[in-house]
Structure formats: C-alpha cells, structure tokens
gemmi code that builds the backbone of each chain (N, CA, C; Angstrom):
import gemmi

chains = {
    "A": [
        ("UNK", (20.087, -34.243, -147.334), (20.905, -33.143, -146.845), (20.471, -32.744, -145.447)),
        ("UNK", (21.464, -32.282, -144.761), (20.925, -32.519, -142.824), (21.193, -30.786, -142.968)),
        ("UNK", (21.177, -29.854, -142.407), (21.026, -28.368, -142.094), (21.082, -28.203, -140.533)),
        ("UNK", (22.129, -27.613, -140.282), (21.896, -27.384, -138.719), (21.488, -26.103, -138.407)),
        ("UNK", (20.576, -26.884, -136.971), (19.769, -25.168, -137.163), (20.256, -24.100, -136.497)),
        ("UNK", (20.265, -23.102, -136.532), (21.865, -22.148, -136.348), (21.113, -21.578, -134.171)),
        ("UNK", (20.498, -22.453, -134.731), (20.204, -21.713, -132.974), (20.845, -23.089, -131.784)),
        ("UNK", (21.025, -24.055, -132.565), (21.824, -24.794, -131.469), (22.410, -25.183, -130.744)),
        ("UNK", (22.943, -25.420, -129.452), (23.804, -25.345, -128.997), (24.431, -26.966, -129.145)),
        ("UNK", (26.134, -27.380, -128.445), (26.345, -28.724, -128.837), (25.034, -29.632, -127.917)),
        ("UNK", (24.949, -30.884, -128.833), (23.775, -31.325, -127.851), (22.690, -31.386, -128.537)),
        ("UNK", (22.064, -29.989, -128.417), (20.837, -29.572, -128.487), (20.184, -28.916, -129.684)),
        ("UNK", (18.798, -28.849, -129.669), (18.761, -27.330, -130.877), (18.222, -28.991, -131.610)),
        ("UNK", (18.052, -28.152, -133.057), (17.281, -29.422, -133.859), (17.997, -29.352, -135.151)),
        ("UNK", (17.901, -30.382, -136.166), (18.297, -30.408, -137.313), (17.443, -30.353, -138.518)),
        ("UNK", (17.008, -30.057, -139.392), (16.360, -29.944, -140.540), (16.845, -30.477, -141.310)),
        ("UNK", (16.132, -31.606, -141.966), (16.718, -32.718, -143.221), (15.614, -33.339, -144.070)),
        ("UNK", (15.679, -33.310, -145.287), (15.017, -34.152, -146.187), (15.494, -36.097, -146.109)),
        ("UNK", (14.378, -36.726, -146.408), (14.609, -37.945, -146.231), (13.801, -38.390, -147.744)),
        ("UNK", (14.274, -39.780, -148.032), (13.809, -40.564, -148.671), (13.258, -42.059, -148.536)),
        ("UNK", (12.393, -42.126, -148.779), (11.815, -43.803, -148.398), (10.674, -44.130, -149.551)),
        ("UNK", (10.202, -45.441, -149.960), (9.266, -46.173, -150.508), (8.037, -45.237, -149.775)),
        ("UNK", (7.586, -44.948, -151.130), (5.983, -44.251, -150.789), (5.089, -45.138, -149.855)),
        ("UNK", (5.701, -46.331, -149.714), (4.450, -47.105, -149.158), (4.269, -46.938, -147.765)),
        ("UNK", (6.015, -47.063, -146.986), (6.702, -46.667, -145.667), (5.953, -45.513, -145.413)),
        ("UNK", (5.999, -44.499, -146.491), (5.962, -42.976, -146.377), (4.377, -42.491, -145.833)),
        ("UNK", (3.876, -43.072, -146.280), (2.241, -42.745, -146.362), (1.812, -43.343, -144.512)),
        ("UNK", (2.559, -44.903, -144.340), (2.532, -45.571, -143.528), (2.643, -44.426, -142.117)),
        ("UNK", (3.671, -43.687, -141.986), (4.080, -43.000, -140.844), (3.573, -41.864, -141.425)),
        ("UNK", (3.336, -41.540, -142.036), (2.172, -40.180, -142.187), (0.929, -40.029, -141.229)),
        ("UNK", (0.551, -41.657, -141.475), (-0.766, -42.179, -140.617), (-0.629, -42.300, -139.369)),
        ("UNK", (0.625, -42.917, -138.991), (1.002, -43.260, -137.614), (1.367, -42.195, -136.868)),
        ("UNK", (1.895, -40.865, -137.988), (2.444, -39.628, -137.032), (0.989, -39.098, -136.457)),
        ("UNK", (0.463, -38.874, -136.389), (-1.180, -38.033, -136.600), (-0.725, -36.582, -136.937)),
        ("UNK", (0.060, -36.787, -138.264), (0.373, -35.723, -139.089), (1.510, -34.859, -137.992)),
        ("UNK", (2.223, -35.266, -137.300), (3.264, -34.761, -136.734), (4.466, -35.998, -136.974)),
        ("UNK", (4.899, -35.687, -138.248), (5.977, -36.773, -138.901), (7.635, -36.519, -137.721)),
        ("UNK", (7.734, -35.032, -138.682), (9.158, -35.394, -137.151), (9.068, -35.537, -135.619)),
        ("UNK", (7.734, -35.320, -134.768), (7.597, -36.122, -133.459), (7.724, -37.689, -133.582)),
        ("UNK", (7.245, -37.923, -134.730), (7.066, -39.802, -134.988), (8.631, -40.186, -135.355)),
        ("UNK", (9.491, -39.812, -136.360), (10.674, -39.893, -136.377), (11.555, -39.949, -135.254)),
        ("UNK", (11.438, -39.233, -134.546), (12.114, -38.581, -133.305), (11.981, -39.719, -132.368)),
        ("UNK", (10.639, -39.915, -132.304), (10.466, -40.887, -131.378), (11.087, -42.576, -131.765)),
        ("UNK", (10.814, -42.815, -132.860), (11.271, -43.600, -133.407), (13.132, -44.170, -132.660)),
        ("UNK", (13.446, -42.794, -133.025), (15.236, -42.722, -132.995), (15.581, -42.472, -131.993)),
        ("UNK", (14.376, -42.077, -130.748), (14.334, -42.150, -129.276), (15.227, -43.649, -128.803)),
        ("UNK", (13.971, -44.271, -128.985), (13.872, -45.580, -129.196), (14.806, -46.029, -129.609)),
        ("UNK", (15.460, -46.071, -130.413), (16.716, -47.561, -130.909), (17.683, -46.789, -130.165)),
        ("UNK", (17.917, -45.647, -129.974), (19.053, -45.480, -129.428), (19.021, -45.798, -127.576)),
        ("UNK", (17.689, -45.516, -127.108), (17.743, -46.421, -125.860), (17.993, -47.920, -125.676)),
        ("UNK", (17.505, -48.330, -126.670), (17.761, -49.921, -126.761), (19.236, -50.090, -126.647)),
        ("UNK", (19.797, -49.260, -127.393), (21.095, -49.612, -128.148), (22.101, -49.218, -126.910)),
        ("UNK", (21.746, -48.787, -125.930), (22.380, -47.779, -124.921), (22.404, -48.808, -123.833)),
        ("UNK", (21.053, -49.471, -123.566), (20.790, -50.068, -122.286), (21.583, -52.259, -123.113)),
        ("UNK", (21.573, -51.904, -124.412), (22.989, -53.319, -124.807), (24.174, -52.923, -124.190)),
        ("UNK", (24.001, -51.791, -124.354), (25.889, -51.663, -124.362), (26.109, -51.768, -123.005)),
        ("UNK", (25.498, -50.956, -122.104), (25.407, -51.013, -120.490), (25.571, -52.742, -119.977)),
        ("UNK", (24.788, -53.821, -121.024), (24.647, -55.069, -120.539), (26.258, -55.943, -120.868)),
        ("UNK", (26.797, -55.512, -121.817), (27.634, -55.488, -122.347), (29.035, -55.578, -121.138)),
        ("UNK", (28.693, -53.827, -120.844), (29.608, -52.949, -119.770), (29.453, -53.875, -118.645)),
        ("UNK", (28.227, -54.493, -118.348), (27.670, -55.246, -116.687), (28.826, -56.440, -116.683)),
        ("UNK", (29.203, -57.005, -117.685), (30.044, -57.959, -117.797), (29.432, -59.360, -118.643)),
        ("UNK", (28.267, -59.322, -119.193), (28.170, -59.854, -120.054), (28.505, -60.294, -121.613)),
        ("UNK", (29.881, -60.314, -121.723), (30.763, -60.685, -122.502), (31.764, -61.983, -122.784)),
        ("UNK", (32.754, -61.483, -124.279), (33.181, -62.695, -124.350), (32.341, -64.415, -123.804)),
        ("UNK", (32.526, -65.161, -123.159), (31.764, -66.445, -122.786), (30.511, -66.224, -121.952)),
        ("UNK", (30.468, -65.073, -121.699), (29.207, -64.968, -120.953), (28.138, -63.878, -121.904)),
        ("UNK", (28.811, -63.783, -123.533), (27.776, -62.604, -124.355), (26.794, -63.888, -124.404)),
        ("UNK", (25.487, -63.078, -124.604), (24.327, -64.081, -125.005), (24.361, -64.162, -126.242)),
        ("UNK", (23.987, -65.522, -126.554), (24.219, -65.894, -128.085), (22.988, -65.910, -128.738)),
        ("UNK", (22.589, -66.473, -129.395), (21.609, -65.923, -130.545), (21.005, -67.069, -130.186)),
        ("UNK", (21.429, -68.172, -129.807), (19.945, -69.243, -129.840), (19.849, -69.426, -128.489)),
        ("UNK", (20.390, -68.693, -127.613), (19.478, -68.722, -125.785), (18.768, -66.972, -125.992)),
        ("UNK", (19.136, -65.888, -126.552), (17.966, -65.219, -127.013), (17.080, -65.509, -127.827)),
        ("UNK", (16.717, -66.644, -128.832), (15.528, -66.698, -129.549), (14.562, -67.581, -128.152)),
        ("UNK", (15.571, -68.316, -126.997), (14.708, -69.035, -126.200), (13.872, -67.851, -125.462)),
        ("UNK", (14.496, -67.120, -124.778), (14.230, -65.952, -124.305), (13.330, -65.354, -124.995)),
        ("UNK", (13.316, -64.940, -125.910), (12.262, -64.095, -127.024), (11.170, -65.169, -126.887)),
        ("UNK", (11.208, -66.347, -127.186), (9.797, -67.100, -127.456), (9.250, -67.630, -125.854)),
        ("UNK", (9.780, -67.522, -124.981), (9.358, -67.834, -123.484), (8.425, -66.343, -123.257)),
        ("UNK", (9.093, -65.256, -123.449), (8.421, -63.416, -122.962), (7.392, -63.520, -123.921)),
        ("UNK", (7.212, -63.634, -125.768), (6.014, -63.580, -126.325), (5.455, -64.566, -126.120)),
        ("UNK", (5.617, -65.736, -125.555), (4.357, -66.768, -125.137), (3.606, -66.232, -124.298)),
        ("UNK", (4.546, -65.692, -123.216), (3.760, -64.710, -122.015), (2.808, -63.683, -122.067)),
        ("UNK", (3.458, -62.925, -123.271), (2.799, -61.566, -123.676), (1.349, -61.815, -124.302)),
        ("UNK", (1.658, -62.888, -125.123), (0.176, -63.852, -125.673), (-0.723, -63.970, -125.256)),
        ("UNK", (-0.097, -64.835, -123.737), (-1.195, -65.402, -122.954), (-1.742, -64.114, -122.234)),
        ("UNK", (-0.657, -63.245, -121.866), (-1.743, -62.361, -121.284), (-2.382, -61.745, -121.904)),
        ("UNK", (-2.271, -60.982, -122.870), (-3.246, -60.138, -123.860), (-4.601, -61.105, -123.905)),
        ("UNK", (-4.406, -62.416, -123.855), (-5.784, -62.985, -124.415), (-6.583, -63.217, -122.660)),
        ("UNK", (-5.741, -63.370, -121.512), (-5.995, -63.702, -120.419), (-6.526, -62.618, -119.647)),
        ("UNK", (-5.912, -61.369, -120.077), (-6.420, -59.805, -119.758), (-5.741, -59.450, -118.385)),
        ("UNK", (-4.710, -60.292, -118.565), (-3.565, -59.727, -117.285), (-2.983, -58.718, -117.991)),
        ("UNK", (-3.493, -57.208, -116.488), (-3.047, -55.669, -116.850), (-1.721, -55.387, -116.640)),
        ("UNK", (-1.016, -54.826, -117.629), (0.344, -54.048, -117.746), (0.290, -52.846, -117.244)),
        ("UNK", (0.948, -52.412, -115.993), (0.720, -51.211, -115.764), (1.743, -50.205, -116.561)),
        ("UNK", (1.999, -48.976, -116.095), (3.697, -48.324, -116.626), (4.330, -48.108, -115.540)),
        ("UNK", (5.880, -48.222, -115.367), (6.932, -48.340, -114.765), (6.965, -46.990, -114.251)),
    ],
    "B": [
        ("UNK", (7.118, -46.184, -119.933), (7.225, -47.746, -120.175), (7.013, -49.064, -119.245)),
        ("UNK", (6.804, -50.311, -119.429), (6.054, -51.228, -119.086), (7.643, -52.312, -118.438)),
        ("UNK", (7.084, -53.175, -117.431), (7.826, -54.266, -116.614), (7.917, -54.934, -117.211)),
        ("UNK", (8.476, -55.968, -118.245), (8.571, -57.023, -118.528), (8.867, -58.079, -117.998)),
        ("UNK", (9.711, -58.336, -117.066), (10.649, -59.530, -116.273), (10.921, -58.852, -114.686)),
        ("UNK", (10.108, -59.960, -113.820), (10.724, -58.856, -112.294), (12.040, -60.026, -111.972)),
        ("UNK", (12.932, -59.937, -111.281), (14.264, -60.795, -110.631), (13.641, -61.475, -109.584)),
        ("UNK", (13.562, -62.667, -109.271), (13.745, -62.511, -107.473), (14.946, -63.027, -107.090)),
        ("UNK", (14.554, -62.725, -105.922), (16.377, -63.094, -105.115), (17.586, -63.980, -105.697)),
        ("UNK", (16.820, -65.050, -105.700), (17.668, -66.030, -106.536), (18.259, -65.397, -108.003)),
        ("UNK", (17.737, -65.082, -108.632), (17.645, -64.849, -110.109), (18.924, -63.405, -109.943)),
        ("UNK", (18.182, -62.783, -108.804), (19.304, -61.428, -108.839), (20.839, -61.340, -108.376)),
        ("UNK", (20.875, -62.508, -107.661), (21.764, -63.307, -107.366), (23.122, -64.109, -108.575)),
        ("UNK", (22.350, -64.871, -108.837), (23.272, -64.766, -110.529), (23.237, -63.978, -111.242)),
        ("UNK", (22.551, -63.330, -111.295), (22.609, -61.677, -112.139), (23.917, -61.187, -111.860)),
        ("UNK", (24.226, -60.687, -110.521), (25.292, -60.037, -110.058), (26.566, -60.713, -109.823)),
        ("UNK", (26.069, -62.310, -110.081), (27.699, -62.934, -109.737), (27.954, -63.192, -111.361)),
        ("UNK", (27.390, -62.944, -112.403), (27.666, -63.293, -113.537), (27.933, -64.752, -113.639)),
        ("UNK", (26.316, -65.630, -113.082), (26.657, -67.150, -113.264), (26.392, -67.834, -114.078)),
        ("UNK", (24.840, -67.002, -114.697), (24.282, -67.562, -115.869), (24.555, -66.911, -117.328)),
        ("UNK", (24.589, -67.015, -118.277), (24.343, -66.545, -119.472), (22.905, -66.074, -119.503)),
        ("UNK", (21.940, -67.266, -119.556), (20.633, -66.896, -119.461), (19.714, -65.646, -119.212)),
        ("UNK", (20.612, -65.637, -117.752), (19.442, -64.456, -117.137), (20.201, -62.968, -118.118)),
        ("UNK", (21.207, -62.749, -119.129), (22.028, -61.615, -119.934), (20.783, -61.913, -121.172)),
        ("UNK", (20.640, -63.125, -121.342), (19.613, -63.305, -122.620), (18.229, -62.697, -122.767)),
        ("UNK", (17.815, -63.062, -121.399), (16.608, -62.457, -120.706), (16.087, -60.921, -120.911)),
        ("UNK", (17.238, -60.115, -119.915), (17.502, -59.554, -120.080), (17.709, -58.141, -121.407)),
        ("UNK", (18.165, -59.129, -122.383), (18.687, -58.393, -123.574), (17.257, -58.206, -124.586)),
        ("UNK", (16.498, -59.190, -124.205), (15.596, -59.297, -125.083), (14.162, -58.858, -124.493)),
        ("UNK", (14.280, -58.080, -123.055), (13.495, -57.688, -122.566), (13.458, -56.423, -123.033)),
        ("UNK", (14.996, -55.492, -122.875), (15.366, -54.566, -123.916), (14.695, -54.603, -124.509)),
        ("UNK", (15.182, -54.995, -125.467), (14.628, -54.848, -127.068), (13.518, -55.150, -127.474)),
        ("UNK", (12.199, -55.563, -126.224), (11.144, -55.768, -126.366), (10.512, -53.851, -125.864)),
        ("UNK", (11.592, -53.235, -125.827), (11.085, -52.004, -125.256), (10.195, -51.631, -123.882)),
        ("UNK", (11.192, -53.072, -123.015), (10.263, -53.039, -121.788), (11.491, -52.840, -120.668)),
        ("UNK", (11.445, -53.201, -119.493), (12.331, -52.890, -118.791), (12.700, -54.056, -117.317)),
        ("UNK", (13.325, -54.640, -117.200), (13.371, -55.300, -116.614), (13.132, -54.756, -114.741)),
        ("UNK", (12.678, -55.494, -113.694), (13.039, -54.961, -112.685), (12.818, -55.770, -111.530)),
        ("UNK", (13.607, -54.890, -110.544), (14.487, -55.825, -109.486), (13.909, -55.099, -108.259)),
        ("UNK", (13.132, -56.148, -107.078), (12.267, -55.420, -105.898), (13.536, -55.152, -105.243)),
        ("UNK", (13.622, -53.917, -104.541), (14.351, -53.399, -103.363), (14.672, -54.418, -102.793)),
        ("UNK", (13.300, -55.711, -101.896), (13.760, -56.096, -101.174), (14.366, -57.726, -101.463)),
        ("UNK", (14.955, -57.717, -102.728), (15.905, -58.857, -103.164), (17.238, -58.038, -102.957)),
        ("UNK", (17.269, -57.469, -103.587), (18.565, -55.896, -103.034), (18.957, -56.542, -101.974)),
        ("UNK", (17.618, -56.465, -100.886), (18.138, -56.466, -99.692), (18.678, -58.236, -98.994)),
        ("UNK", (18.093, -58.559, -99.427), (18.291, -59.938, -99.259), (19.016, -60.455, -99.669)),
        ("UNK", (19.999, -60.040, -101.035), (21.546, -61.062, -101.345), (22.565, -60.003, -101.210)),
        ("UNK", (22.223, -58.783, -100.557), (23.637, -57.979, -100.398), (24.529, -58.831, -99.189)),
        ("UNK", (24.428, -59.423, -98.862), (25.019, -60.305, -97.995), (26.175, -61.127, -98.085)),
        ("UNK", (25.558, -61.884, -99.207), (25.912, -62.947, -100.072), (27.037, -62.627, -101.297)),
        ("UNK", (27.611, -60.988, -101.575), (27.955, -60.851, -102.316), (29.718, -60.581, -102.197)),
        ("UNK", (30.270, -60.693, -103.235), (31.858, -60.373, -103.110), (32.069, -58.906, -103.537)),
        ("UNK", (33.124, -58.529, -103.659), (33.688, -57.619, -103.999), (33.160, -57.116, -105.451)),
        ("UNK", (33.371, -57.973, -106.449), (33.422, -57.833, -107.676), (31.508, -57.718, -108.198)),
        ("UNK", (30.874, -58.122, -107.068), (29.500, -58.430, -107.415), (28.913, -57.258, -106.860)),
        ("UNK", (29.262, -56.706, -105.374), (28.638, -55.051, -104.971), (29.409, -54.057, -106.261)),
        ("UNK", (30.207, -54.308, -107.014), (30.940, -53.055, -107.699), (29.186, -53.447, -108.458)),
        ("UNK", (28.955, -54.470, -109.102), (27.826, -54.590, -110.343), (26.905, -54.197, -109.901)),
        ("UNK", (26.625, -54.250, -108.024), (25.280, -53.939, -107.816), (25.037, -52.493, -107.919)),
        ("UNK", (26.308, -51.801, -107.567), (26.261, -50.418, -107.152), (26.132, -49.279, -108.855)),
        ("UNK", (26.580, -50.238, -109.941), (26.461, -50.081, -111.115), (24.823, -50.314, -111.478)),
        ("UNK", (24.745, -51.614, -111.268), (22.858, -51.621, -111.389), (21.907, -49.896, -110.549)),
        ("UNK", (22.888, -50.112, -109.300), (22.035, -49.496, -108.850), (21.907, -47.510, -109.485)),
        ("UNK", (23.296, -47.272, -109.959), (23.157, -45.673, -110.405), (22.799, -45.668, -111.475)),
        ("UNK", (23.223, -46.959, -112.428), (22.479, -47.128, -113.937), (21.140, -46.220, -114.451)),
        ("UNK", (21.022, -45.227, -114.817), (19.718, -44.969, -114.857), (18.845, -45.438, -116.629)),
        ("UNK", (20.065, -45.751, -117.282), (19.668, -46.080, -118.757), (20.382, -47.419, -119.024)),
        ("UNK", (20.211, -48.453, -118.514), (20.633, -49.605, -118.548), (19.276, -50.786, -118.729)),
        ("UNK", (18.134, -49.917, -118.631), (16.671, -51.191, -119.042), (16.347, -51.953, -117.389)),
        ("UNK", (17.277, -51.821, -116.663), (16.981, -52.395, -115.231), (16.537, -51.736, -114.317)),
        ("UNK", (15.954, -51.357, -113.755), (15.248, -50.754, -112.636), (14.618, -51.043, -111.181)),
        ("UNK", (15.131, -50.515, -110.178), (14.410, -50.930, -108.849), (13.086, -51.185, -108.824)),
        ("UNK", (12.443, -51.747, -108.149), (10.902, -51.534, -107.851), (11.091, -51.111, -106.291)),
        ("UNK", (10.480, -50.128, -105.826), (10.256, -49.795, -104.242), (9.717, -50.105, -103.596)),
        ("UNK", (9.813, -50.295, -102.754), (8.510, -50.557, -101.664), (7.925, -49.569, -100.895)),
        ("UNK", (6.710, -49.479, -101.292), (6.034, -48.350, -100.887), (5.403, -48.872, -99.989)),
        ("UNK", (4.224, -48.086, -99.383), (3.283, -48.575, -98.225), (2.275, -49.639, -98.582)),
        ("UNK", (1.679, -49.438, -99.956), (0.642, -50.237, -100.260), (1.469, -51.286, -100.871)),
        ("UNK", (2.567, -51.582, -101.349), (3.403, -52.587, -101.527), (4.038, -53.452, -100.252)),
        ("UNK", (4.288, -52.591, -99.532), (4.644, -53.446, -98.026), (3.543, -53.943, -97.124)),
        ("UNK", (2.103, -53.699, -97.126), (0.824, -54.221, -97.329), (0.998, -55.743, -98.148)),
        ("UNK", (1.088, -55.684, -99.418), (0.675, -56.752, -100.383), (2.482, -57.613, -99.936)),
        ("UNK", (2.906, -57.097, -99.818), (4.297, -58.293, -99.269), (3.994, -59.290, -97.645)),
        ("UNK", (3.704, -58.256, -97.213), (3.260, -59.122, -95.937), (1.641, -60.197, -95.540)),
        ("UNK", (1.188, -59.759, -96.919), (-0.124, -60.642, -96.782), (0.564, -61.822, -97.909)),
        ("UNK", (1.548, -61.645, -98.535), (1.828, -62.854, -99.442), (2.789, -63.651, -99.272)),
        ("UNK", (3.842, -62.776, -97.683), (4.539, -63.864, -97.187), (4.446, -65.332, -96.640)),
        ("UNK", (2.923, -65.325, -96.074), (2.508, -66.756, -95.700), (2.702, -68.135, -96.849)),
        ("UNK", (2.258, -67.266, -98.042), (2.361, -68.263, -98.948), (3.218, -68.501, -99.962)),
        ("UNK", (4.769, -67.846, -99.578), (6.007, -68.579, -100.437), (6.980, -68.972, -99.646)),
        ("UNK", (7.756, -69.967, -100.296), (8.909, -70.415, -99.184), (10.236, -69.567, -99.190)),
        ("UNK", (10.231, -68.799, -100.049), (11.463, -67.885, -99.786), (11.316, -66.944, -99.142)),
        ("UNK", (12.113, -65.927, -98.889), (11.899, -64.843, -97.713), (11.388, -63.559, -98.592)),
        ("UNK", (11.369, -62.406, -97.936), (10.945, -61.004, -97.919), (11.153, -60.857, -99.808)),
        ("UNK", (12.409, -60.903, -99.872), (12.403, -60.629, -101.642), (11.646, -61.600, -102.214)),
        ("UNK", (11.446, -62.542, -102.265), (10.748, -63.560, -102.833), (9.177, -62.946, -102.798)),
        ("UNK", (8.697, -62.661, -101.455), (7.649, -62.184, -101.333), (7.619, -60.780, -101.915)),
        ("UNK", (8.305, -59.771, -102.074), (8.088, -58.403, -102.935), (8.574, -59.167, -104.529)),
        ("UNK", (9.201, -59.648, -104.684), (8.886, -60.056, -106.105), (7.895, -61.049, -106.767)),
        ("UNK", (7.396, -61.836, -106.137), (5.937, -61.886, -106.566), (4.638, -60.798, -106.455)),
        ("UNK", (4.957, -59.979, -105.496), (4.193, -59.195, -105.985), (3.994, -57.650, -106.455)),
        ("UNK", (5.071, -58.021, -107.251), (5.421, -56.969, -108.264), (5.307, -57.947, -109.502)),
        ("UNK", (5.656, -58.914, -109.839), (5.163, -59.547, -110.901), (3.910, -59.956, -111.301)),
        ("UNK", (3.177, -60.258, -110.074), (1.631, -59.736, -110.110), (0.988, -58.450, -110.804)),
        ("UNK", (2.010, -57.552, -110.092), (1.208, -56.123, -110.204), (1.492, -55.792, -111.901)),
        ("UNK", (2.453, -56.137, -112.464), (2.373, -55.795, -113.601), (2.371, -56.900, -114.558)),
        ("UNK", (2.218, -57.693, -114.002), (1.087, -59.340, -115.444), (2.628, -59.675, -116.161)),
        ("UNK", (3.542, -59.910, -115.545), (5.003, -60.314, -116.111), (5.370, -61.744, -115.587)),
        ("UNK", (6.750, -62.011, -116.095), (7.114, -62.989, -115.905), (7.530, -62.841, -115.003)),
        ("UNK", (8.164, -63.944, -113.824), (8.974, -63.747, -112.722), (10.045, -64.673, -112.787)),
        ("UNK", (11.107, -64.165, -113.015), (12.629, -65.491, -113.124), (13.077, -65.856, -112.006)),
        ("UNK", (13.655, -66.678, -111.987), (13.669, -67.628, -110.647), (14.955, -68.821, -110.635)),
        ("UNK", (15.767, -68.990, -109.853), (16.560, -69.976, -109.858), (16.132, -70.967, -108.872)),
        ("UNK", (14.951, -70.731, -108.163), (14.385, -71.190, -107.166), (13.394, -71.107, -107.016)),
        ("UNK", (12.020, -72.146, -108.306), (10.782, -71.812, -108.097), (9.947, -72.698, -106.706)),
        ("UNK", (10.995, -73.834, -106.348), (10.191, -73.990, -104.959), (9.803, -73.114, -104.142)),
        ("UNK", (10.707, -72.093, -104.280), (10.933, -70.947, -103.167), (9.359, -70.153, -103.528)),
        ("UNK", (8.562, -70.394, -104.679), (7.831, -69.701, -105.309), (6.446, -69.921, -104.527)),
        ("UNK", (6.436, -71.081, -104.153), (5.355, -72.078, -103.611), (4.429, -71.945, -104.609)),
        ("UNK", (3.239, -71.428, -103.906), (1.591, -71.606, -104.716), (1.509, -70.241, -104.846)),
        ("UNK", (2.202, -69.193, -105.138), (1.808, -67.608, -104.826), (1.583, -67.025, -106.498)),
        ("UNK", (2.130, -67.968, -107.166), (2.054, -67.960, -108.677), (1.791, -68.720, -109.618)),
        ("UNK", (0.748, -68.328, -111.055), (0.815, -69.214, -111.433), (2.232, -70.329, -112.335)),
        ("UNK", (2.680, -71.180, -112.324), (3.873, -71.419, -113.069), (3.894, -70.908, -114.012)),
        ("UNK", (3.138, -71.214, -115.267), (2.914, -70.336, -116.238), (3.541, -68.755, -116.378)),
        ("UNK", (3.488, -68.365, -115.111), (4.216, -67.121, -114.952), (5.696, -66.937, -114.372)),
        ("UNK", (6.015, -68.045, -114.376), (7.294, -68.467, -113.628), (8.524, -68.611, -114.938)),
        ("UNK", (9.789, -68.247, -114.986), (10.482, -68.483, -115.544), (11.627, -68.958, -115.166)),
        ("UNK", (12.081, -70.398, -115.201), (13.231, -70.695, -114.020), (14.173, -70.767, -115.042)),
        ("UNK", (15.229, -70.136, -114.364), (16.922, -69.713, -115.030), (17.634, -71.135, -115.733)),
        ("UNK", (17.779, -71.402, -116.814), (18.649, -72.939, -117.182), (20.150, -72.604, -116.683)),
    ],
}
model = gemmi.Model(1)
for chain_id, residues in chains.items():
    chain = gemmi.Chain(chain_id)
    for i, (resn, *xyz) in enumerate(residues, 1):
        res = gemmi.Residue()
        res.name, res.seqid = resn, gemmi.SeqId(i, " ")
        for name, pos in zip(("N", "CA", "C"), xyz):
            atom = gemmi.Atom()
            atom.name, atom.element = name, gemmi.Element(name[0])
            atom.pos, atom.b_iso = gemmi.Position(*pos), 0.0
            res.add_atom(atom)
        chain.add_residue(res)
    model.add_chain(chain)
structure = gemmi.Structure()
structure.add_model(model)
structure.setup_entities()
C-alpha cells in the first residue's frame, strides 16, 4: 500500500509504503543500507531510472530501427569494457569521478 | 560518477553522423554499467567542421543533454598542459591529443576509428577501435 504524504507537492514530497521481499533480499539491504533502508531504496530507484532515461535519450539521438543496438554487438561491448575494468582493478589504473 | 569510454575525434565523428551501430552499443552499455561516457571539448572542436546539418542538430542535442550518460570533458589549464606535452606523440591532431589524455586520466577505454592516429601515446590494450 503506497500513502501519499499530505505535505507534497506534484513532483515532490515523499511517499510512505510497505514492501515485500524474500527475507534473504531483506536482511541483504538492511546491511547494505547502514540501517537507512529508504536512502538505500531511493538510491537504488535513483539509479534505474537514470539508466533508463539516458536509453531513451540514445534512442531519441537516433539510434534506432537499423541502427538500435542489438543484443549480440552489446554483449561484444559489455565483454571488451569488463575485460578493461578487470585489467585495471588488478593493474591499479585509478578511476577518478566525473 | 566515474568515465567509462572517452570518444576521440574519429569515434565522435560517427557518433554524430550515425555511421556505426557499434559506437550506440558502446555507449548503451557504458550506461548501464552506471558510468558515463565522455567526449574532450577539443574533438568538439575538431569535427564541427566536418559536419552536416542533421549531425550539428545531434551535436547541439549532445551538447544541452544533461541526462543522456554523455558528457563533455573540458579543458582546463592543467589539462591544456598535459595536451600539449602529448601532442608530440600522436598522429592525430588536438582532439586526439585531449582524448588520450583524458582516457589516461581516468584508466578507461579510448574508442577510436583511427588507432594509427593513436600512435605510441597508449597502451592498445586501452584502445578500442570501432568495427
């Protein structure tokens, strides 16, 4: 059940909701929140929805129809960047932030 | 968040003419690696030249995009420093030289439709040339 919280405006403001998941998940992000579960959620849903935002934009760029990327020149792609990511983690080439 | 993939000229080049599939694959999965792809200013500067109509509308889209996973890299002072000490040693021009070393600076791949252009400034290993 989702509850909106009456101080919100459209947009904004927060929602209050019970969730359900496998105790195992549950305990899992308990640990990972450092006991701040809806910052960890939040962030979570940060996240896919940027992902999901910056597809669609690629989408919008004109990467479509004959030019959408297909699923086996992204698995090339995927295994060329984690070979990379590999080698550097073990090579100790530094990642800065953007 | 973190660089995953820098462009250089070449690479940004089919980017904007929509030549490859590839570099959309790249791209997509740089995304979804929760990293961000990015493009030195001075490749910007170096294929605005080269471009049509239909390819400045994409650049000018890249360029206000602010949630699209693509991002400028600038050239700052201590970056225009490290471009001009690394121009000696690639065969492509100014973007070539700010995108190696921005792919340096953040331990990424560098895509390329033109790794001659790359010379000795990288290791291949770090090189990703466009199919």
């Amino acid at each position: 059940m989702t509850t909106p919280d009456e101080k919100a405006g459209p947009g904004g403001g927060t929602f209050r909701t019970s969730i359900t998941m496998p105790i195992n998940l549950a305990e899992y992000a308990q640990a990972r929140s450092g006991g701040n579960f809806s910052a960890y959620l939040t962030s979570l849903v940060e996240r896919d929805r940027r992902r999901e935002v910056a597809q669609q934009r690629l989408a919008e760029f004109g990467y479509v129809d004959d030019m959408a990327p297909t699923e086996e020149g992204r698995a090339r792609a995927r295994a060329r960047l984690e070979a990379h990511r590999s080698r550097t983690r073990t090579g100790g080439t530094g990642q800065r932030a953007a | 968040m973190s660089i995953g993939l820098v462009l250089d000229s070449s690479a940004l080049l089919l980017h904007l003419r929509l030549e490859r599939v590839s570099i959309g694959e790249l791209i997509s999965e740089v995304i979804d690696g929760d990293q961000l792809v990015g493009v030195p200013a001075l490749a910007v500067v170096d294929v605005w030249s080269d471009l049509g109509n239909a390819d400045v509308t994409r650049l000018e889209r890249m360029l206000t995009w602010d949630d699209s996973g693509v991002v400028i890299l600038p050239l700052t002072g201590d970056c225009l420093l490290d471009v001009h000490g690394t121009l000696p040693s690639v065969k492509g021009g100014q973007g070539v030289a700010h995108a190696v070393v921005e792919a340096r600076r953040y331990g990424c791949l560098l895509a390329t439709d033109r790794p001659g252009d790359i010379g000795d400034a990288m290791d291949p290993d770090d090189l990703i040339e466009l199919s």
